[in-house]
N, C-alpha and C positions, 0 to 999 in steps of 0.2 A: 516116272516123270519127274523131270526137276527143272526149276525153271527159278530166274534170277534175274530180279526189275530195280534198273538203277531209275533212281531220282536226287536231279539237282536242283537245288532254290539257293541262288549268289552264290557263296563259298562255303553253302554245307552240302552234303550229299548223305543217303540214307539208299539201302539195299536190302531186299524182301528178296530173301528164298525161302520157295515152296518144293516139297520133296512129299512125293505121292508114291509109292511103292509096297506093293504086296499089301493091300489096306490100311499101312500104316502113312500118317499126317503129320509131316514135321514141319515149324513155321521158324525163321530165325534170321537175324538180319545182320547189319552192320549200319554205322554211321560216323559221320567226322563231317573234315574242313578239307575245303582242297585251298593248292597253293598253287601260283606259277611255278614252272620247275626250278630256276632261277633261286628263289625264295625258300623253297624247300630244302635245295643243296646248303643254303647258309644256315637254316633250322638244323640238320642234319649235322653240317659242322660245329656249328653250338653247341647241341644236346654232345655229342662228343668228348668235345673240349670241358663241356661241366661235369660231367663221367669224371674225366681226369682228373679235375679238381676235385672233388668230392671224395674219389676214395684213399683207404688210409696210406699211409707212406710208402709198409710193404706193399702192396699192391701197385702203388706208383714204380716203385722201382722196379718188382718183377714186368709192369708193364715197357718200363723203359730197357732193358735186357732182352726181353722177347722182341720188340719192335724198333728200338735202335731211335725211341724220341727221348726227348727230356724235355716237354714243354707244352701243356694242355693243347696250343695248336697243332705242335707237331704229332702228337699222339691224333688230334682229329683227321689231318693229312693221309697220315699211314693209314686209317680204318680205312677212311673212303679210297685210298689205293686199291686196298687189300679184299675188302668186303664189296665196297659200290659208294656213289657219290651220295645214295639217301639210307647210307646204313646208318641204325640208331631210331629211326622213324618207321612206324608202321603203314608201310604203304597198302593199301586194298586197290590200287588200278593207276595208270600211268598214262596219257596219251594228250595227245595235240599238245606239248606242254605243259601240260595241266596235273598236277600231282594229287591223287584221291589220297586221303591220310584218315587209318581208322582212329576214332576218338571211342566207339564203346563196338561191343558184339555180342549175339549171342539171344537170348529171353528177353528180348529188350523192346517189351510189350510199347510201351508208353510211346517210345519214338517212332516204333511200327506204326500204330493204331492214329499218328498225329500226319507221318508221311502219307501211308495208304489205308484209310478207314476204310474203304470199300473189301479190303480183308479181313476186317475183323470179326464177323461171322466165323473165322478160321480159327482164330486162336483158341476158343473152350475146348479144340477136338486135337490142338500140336499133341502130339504123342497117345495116340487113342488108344494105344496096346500099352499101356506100362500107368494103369490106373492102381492107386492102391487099396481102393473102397469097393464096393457093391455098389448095383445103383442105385439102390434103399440110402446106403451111406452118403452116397452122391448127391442124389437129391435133395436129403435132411438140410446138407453142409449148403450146399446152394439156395435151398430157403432159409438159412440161418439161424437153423430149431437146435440144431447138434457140428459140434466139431469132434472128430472121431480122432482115438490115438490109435497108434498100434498094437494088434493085438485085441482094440476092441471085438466084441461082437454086435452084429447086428440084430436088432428087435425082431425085423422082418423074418430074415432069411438064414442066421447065425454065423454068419460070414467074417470071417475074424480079418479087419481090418489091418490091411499090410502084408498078410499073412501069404500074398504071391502076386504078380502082378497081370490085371486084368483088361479084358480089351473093349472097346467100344465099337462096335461096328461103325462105320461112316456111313450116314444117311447119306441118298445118294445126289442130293441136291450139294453136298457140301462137296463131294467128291467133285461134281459139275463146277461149282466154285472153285475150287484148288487149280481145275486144268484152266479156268477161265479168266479169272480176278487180273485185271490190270492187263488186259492183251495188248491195249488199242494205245498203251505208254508204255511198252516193254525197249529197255535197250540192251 
C-alpha cells in the first residue's frame, strides 16, 4: 500500500506519503510554495541567469561554446529552450496553473507532525525493520535512563547494539492507521 495526501494552506503545500509493504512502515514527505505558473517561469528564469553569473569564467565560457549564449539572459533562454520553462526549480506537481515547488523533503518530522498530526502515531514505527537496538535498548533510550553506542551491549539480553538491524512488528492498530490516517482529505 502506498498512499500520498496533498495539503494546501495559501501558497504553502506539504505532502504525506505512507508506504506499508511486507510489514515494513515508511512515513516521508515533501513541502514548499506554490506559484502561479506565470511567476514561476520568471523564478526559473532568474535562478538561471544567477547560475550564470555566479560561476567562474571558465565555466562561463565552456557554457557559452556549448550553448551559443554570452549573457546571463541568454544562457537562461537556451536552458529553458532546451531543458523546460521551469528548469532550475524543483518542481513536486504542476496543474490549473498553479506550480507546487519543493522547499524541503524527506524525515521532515516537524512539518509532517504541524500539516497532519493525526499521523503522528506513525512516526515512532517509519522503518520498523532497520532498528539498531533491542527493545531493552529501545526502551532504556525512550525513558532516557541510557543512550546506547555501537557495539554496546545490553544488560538485559546481551544484545550488542548496532550490531544488525532489527525489526518491530507493527501492532496492528498502527497498521489500521497507516491504511486509514487522512482518507476523508486525500488528493
Amino acid at each position: 500500500m502506498e498512499r500520498k495526501i496533498l495539503r494546501e494552506n495559501g501558497s504553502e503545500w506539504c505532502e504525506l506519503e505512507i508506504r506499508l509493504q511486507d510489514g515494513r512502515l515508511s512515513i516521508c514527505g515533501a513541502t514548499g510554495y506554490i506559484l502561479p505558473r506565470a511567476r514561476a517561469k520568471r523564478e526559473a528564469r532568474e535562478s538561471m541567469a544567477s547560475y550564470y553569473d555566479e560561476v567562474s569564467d571558465d565555466e562561463r565560457r565552456r557554457l557559452n561554446e556549448k550553448l551559443g549564449c554570452r549573457s546571463a539572459n541568454g544562457f537562461a533562454r537556451r536552458v529553458a529552450e532546451e531543458d523546460g520553462e521551469l528548469a532550475g526549480l524543483d518542481v513536486h506537481k504542476e496543474y490549473c496553473r498553479r506550480v507546487l515547488i519543493t522547499s524541503s523533503c524527506g524525515q521532515i518530522r516537524e512539518d509532517l507532525q504541524r500539516w497532519f498530526p493525526e499521523a503522528a502515531p506513525l512516526f515512532p514505527w517509519h522503518l520498523n525493520d532497520m532498528r539498531p537496538g533491542c527493545e531493552h535498548q529501545e526502551q532504556a533510550e525512550r525513558d532516557g535512563r541510557e543512550q546506547y553506542t555501537t557495539g554496546e551491549a545490553c544488560e538485559v539480553c546481551g544484545y550488542r547494539h548496532g550490531s544488525a538491524w532489527q525489526t518491530r512488528e507493527l501492532p496492528a492498530e498502527i497498521v489500521q492507521l497507516a491504511e486509514t490516517v487522512c482518507q476523508d482529505g486525500e488528493s
